[in-house]
N, C-alpha and C positions, 0 to 999 in steps of 0.2 A: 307223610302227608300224601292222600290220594291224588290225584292230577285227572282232568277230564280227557280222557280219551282224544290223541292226535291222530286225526285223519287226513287222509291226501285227499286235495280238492279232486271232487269230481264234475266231469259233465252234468248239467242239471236244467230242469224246467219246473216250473209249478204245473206238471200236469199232472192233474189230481188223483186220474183213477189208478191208480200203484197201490192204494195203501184198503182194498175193498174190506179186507175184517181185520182190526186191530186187535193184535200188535204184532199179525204175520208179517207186517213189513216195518216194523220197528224204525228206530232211528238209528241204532247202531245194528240193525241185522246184518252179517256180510254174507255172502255166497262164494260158496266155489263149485268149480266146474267140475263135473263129472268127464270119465274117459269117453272122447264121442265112440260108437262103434255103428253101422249101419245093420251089422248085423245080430246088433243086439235083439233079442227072443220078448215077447210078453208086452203087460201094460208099461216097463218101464219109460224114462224119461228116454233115455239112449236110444232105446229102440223105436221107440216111437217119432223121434226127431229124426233120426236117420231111415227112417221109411215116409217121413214127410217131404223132408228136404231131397231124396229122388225123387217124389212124384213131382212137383212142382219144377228139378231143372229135368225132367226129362219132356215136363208142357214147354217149358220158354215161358220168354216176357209173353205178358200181355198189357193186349193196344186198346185204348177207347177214346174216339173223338168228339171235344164238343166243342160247341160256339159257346166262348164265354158271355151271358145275359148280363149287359149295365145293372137291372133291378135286382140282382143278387148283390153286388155290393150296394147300392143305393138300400137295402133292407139289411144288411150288415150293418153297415152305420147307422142306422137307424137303430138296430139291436145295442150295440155300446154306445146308445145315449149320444149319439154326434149326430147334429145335424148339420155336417158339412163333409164332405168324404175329406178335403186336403182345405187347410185355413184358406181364405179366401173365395172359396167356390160357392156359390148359390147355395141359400138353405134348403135342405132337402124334403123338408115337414114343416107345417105352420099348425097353429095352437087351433080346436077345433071351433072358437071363436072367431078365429082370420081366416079361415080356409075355404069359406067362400066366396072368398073377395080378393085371395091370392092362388098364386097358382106355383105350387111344388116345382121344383130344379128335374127335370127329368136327364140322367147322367147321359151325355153322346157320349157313340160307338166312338173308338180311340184311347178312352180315357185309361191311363197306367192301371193296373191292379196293384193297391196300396202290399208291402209285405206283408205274409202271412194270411190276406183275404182271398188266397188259391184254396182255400180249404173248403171254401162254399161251393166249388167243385165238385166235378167228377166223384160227386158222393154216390154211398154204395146203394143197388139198384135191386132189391127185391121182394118178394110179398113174405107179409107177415109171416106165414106160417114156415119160413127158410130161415130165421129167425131164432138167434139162439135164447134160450131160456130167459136171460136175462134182458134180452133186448138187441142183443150185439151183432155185429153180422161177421161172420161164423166162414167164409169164402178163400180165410187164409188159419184156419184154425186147425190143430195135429189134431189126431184121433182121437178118442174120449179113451179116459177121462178129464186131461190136458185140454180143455175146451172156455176153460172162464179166463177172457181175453182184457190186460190194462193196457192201458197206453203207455210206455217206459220210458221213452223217452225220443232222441234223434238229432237229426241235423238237418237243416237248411244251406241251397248254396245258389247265389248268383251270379253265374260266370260272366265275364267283362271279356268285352273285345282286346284281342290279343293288340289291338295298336292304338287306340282313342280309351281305352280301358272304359267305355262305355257299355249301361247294361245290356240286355235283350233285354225290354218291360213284355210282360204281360198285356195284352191290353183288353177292353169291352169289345168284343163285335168280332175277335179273335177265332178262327178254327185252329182247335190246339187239341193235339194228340197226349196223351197220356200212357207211357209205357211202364210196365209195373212187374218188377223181378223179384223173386227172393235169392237174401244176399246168403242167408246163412239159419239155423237153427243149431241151439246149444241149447244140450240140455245141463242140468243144475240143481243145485241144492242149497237149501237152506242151513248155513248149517247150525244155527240155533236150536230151529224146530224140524231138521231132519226131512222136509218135505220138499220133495220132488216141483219140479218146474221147467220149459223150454221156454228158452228167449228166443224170440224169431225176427230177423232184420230183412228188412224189406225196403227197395228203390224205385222212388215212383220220380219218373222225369217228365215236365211237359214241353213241349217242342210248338212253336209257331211257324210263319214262315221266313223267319229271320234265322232256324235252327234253336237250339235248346235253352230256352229262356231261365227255369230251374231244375233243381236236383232236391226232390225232400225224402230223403232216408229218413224209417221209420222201425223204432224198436218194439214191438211189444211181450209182453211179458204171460205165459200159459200156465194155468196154473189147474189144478184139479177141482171140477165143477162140486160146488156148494149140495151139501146133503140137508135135502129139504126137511124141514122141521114140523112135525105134527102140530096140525093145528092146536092152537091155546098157548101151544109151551113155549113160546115166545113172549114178550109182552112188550108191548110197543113202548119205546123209550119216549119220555117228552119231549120236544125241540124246546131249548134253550129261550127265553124271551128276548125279542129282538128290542133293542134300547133305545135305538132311533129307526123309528120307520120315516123314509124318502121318499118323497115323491117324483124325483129325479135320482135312481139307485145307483148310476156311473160311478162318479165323481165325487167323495163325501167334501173336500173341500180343494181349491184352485193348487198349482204345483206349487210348491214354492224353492226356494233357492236359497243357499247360505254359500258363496264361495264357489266352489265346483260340484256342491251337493246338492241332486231336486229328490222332490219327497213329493207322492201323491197317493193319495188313500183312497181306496176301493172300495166299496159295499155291492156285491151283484144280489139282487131280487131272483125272487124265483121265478118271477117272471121272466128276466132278462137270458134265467137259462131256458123255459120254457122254448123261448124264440130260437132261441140260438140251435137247441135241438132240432126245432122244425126246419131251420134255414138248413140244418149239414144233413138233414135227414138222417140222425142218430139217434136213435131209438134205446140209449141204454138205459135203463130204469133208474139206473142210479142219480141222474140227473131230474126228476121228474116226479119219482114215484116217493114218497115218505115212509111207507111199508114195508119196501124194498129195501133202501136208501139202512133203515135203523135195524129192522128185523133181521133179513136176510144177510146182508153184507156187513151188519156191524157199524154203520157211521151214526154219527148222531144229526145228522142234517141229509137233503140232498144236497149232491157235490158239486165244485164248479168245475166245467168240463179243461182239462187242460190244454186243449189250444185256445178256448177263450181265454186263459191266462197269456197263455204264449203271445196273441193276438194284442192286447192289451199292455204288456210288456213292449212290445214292437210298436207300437204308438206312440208309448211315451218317451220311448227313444227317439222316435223322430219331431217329436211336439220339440223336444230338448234343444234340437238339432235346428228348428227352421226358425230365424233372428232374423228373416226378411230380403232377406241378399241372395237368396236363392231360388228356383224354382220345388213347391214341398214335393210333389211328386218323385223327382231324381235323389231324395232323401232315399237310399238302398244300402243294407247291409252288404258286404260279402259272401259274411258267411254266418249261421248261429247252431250252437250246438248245446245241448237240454238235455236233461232225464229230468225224471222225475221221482218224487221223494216224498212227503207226504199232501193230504186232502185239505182243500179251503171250501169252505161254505156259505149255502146260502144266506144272506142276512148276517152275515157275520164280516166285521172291518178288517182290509188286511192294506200294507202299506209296500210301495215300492219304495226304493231310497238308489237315486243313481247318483253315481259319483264319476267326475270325466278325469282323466289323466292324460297328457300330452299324447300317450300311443293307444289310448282304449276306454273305453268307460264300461264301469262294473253295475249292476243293479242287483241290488239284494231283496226280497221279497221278503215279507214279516207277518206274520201272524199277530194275535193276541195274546198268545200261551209263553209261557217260560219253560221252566221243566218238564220231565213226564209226570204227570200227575193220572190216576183210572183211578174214578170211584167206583163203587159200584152200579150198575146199569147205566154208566155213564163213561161211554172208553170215549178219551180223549186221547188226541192225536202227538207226538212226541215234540219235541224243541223245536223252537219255531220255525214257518216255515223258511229259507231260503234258498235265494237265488242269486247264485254268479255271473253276471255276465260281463264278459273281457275276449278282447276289447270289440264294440260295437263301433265301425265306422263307417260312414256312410261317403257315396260319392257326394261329394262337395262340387256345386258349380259354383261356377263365377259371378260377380253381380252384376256384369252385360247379360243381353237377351239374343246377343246371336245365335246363329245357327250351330257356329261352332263352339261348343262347350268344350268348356276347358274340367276336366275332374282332379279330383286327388282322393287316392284311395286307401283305406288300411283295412286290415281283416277285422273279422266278427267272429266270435266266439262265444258262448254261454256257458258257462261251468258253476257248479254247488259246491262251496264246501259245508262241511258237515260242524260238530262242535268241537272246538280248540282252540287254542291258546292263542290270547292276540296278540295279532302280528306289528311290526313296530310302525311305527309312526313316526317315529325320529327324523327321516331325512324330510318329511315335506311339512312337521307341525311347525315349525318355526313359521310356513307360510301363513298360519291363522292366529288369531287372538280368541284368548281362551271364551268359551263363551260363559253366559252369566248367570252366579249362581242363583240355584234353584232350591225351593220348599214347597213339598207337599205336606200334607194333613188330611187326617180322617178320623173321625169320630162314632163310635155305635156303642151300644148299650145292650151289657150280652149277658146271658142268665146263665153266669157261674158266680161264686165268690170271688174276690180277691186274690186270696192266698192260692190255690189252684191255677189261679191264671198268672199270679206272679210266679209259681212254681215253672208253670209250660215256657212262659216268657225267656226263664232266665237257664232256662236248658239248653244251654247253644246247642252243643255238641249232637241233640236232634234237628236241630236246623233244616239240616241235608234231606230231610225224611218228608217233609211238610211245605217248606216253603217256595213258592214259586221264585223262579231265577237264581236259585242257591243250589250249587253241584257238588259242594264240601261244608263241612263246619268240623271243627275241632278244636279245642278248649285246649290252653297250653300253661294258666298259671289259674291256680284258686285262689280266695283269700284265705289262713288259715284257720281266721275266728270262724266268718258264715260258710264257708263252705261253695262261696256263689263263683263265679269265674271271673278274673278280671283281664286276662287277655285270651284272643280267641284267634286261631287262622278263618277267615269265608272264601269259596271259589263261589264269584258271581258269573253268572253265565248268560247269553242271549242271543239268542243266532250265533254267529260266529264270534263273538265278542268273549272271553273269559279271560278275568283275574282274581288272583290271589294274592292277598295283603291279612297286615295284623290290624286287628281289633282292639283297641285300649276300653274295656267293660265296667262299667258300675252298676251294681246291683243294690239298692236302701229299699228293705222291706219297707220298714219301718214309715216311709216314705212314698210305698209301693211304685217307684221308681227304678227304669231298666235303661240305661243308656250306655251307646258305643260308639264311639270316634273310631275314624279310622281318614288319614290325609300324611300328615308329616310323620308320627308315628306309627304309618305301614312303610314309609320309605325308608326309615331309622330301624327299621327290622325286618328286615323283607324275608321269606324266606328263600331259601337256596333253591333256583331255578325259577322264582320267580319275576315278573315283567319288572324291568328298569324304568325310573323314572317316565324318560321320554317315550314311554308303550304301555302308559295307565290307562284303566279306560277313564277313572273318577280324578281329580283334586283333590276332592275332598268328601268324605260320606259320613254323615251323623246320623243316629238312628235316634230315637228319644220315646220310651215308653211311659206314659203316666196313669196310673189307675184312679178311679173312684169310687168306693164303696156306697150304693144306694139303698131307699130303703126299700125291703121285701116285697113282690108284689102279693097282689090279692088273696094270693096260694099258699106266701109263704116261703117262694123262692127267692134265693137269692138274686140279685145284680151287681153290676158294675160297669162302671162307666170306662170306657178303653179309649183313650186318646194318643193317637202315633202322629211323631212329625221324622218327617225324613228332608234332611237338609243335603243338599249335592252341589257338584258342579261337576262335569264333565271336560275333558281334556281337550278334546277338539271335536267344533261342530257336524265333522263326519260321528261321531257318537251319539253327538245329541241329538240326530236326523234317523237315527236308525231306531232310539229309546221312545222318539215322540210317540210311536203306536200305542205305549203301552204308561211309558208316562204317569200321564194321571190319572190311571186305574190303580198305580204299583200301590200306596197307602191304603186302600179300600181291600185289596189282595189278600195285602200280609194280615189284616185283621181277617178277613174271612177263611183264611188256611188256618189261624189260630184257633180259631173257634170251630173249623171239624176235627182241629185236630183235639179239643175237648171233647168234642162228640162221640168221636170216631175210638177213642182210646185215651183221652186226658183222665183228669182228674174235677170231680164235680167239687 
C-alpha cells in the first residue's frame, strides 16, 4: 500500500508569490543546493550569486530614514476592512450617508504600530521605467537571467528589554531609520525540473530612539525571467466564477470557537489587493493585472499578495488574544517565522483555523482544493494551502492600568508542514467530546447511462486518479460472482490531515446502488502502519451512491439521476474546524470529478 509522502515541517507563510507558473513550484518539489563557488565562470547560478553576494558586502548595510505617517496605518486598516485600528479605538470611516454629519478618528502621533503594518513602510522608491518587467523592484536582484523575484518567505523579531521584558513599539510620528544587508545568496536547484535558481536572504532592522524596535529577514527567491510569448499563442484563461460576491470582502463570516480552536474565513476582492498594492507601492503585476496574472505567469486569478496574508494572519492572532483585561496594543509576538508555499486568490474563500495550546498556538491556513488536480488550460494550485504557526505568544498585561506593566512572555514561531500522516491526538482528545454526526447530499442529473456510471462508480482502485481529497485507493477482496469490489483501502488527505482505513463495499447493479462503510470495520482491520484508534481523523464515513435512469432527452441522449449522501462524523472538533472550508462543497465535488472523469476518459 502506497503512503502519502512524510515531510518535515517546515517554516512557512501564505505568501503567495512563490508558485508564479505552475507546477514549477509543486507541492512536493524539493531543492538542493548547488556547491557555492564565487568564482564560478558564466550565466550560471553559482556564479552569478557569488558575484552578487561580493558586490553588495563590499557596499555595506544600507540606511534610510523616515517619519512613520499615522494615515498610512489609518489606510491599512481601512484596506483589511477594519474600521478600527485596535478594538476599542474610534471608528476610523463612516458610511457615505453619515459622513457629513460625523467626523472620522484621525490616528495621534504615539499611537503603537500594530505587528506586521511596518510593511507600509520604507517601501521601495523609484520611477517606472527602473522597474523590472514584471513590476518588481529589481534594487536587490543577481544578474540576468536570475531577475524574476518571489517573496519566500522569512522571519520577524521583537526584541524585549533585557529586564521589564517589554517591547520597543514602533510608534506614528516616529523618526525610524531602516538598515538593510544582505545575509547570504544560494544558489540552487530544482531538482525535479533541473532549473537553476538563487535564494537571496536579506536583513532589514528599524531602530527608533529607544534603539532597535524590529528585525525582519527576508527570503526571496531568483529565478530565470519568463520568455515572452508571441502574441495570440497564449490564450487567456477564464477566471473561475466568483459564487458569492461581498460587499464587505474581509470577513465572509464572524470567528468562531469550539474549545481552543477559532476559524475565520477570508475572501480578498480585487479590489482590496488593488489598495494594498497602492498602500506598499508594489507594483507587481501579478497582483493587479489578469493578463499577467494567467498568461504570463500561469495563475488562474490575480494573486493575493503574501504579506497581506501574513498581515491578516497576525490579526487574528491578536483579535484571539484580546478577552478585555488587557491593553490590544501590547498584544506583540516575539517572534514569527514563514515561507511560502503555494498562491491564494482573488475572490476566492480561504480559511484560517487557530488552535491555542498551553506553550503556543498553531494556525493553519486552507484553501478550497484537496488533491492536485490540472485540467487543461486550467493549472490549479497543489494541496491545500497551509499554514503552521507555533507557538504565537504574545506579551500579556495585567488587568491594572498602571504604569508599571507587568508581562509574560513566550516565543513566536510560524512553521508549514506539507502532506502526512496524522499526527496523534491521543494525549489531549479525551479533553473534547466528539462532535456531531454529520450528512451531506447532492443531487445532479448527468448525460451518461447508468451502466457507465455504475461502471466509473464502482472502480475504486481509480479513485486515487479523480477524486478530490483521495491520495490512495486499492481494492483488496472482489466478489467472486460480479466481479465488483467489496473491500477497499482509501488515503484521505487534507492539508495536513491523512488517513488510511478499510472500506466494507457493496456494489447491486441490479439496484444501481454503490455503497461503503468504513468506522468499526477500518478499526477491525487496519492496515499495518496505519493511525490507531485515538489518531482518526473520521468515527465514522459512509459513502451511499444511488442512480436513476431517466428518460432521453430531445436528442436522444441518455440521463441519469446521481444521488451521493455522505454520512460522517469526525473525531475531534480540531478536525472539524479545519474540514468546515470545504465541507459542504465535498458532495457536489465527488459528483463533478465523476462526471470529467466520464468526459475526460470514462465510458458514455
Amino acid at each position: 500500500m502506497l503512503w502519502p509522502k512524510r515531510s518535515v515541517l517546515r517554516p512557512v507563510s501564505a505568501t503567495t508569490c512563490l508558485v508564479p507558473v505552475f507546477p514549477a513550484f509543486r507541492h512536493d518539489t524539493q531543492y538542493l543546493a548547488r556547491p557555492h563557488s564565487t568564482n564560478a565562470q558564466g550565466n550560471t547560478a553559482p556564479g552569478i550569486a557569488g558575484k552578487f553576494l561580493a558586490k553588495f558586502q563590499s557596499i555595506g548595510p544600507q540606511k534610510r530614514t523616515q517619519v512613520l505617517d499615522a494615515n498610512q496605518l489609518q489606510l491599512l486598516s481601512l484596506t483589511l476592512n477594519k474600521n478600527h485600528l485596535y478594538p476599542g479605538y474610534p471608528p476610523l470611516s463612516f458610511p457615505p450617508s453619515q459622513a457629513a454629519n460625523q467626523s472620522a478618528s484621525v490616528l495621534a502621533t504615539g499611537i503603537p504600530v500594530p505587528p506586521g503594518y511596518h510593511l507600509v513602510y520604507f517601501t521601495p522608491q523609484f520611477l517606472e521605467e527602473h522597474l523590472g518587467p514584471d513590476g518588481t523592484d529589481v534594487s536587490y536582484n543577481p544578474d540576468p537571467p536570475f531577475t524574476r523575484r518571489m517573496w519566500a518567505g522569512g522571519e520577524m523579531i521583537w526584541p524585549r528589554d533585557r529586564g521589564d521584558k517589554r517591547p520597543n513599539l514602533l510608534r506614528a510620528g516616529q523618526i525610524v531609520t531602516e538598515t538593510t544587508k544582505l545575509l547570504s545568496a544560494e544558489p540552487k536547484i530544482i531538482k525535479k525540473t533541473g532549473d537553476e535558481m538563487i535564494v537571496v536572504g536579506v536583513e532589514k532592522t528599524f531602530e527608533n530612539e529607544n534603539g532597535v524596535a524590529l528585525i525582519d529577514r527576508r527570503n526571496w527567491v531568483f529565478r530565470k525571467a519568463l520568455k515572452a510569448s508571441p502574441p495570440g499563442n497564449t490564450p487567456s484563461r477564464q477566471i473561475p466564477p466568483v459564487v458569492n460576491t461581498l460587499n464587505s470582502p474581509g470577513s465572509l463570516i464572524p470567528t468562531t470557537s469550539t474549545n481552543n480552536v477559532y476559524t475565520l474565513s477570508l475572501k480578498q476582492s480585487p479590489v482590496t489587493l488593488f489598495r494594498f498594492s497602492a498602500l506598499t507601492f508594489n507594483p507587481h503585476k501579478i497582483h493587479y493585472s489578469v493578463p499577467w496574472a494567467q498568461d504570463v505567469e500561469g495563475h488562474r486569478n490575480i494573486v493575493v499578495h503574501g504579506p497581506l496574508n501574513l498581515i491578516s494572519m497576525l490579526n487574528f492572532w491578536r483579535e484571539t488574544r484580546n478577552r478585555g483585561d488587557k491593553d490590544p496594543e501590547l498584544i506583540i509576538p516575539e517572534r514569527i517565522k514563514y515561507r511560502a508555499t503555494h498562491p491564494l486568490y482573488a475572490d476566492e474563500e480561504y480559511r484560517l483555523v487557530l488552535e491555542d495550546t498551553p506553550e503556543s498556538s498553531k494556525i493553519d491556513i486552507y484553501n478550497l482544493e484537496g488533491k492536485v488536480k490540472i485540467y487543461p488550460g486550467y493549472p490549479l494550485c497543489a494541496n491545500p494551502e497551509v499554514m503552521r504557526v507555533a507557538p504565537l505568544t504574545p506579551l500579556l498585561r495585567t488587568a491594572t492600568r498602571s504604569q508599571h506593566t507587568t508581562f509574560s512572555a513566550r516565543p513566536i514561531i510560524i512553521s508549514q508542514k506539507r502532506q502526512f500522516n496524522l499526527p496523534s491526538l491521543s494525549s489531549f482528545a479525551p479533553q473534547f467530546s466528539a462532535p456531531e454526526p454529520r450528512s451531506l447530499s447532492a443531487t445532479r442529473t448527468l448525460p451518461f447511462g447508468p451502466s457507465p456510471l455504475f461502471q466509473t462508480i464502482s472502480s475504486i482502485d481509480a479513485y486515487k486518479d479523480f477524486l478530490p481529497f483521495l491520495t490512495e485507493s486499492k481494492v483488496t477482496a472482489h466478489d467472486p460472482k460480479t466481479g465488483y469490489p467489496t473491500r477497499a483501502y482509501l488515503t484521505i488527505g487534507y492539508g495536513p490531515l491523512s488517513e488510511t482505513f478499510e472500506s466494507k463495499v457493496e456494489c447491486d447493479e441490479t439496484k444501481w446502488f454503490v455503497g461503503a462503510r468504513s468506522g468499526d470495520i477500518a478499526l477491525q482491520h487496519k492496515q499495518p502502519g496505519s493511525n490507531t484508534k485515538g489518531e482518526c481523523i473520521f468515527e465514522h464515513l459512509d459513502t451511499i451512491w444511488k442512480l436513476e435512469p431517466l428518460k432521453s432527452n430531445s436528442n436522444g441522449g441518455e440521463r441519469t439521476k446521481v444521488d451521493l449522501t455522505v454520512r460522517f462524523q469526525f473525531r475531534s472538533p480540531l478536525h472539524a474546524a479545519m474540514m468546515t472550508a470545504v465541507e459542504s462543497q465535498m458532495a457536489g465535488l465527488m459528483i463533478e470529478a465523476f462526471e470529467k472523469r466520464m468526459i475526460e476518459g470514462g465510458r458514455r
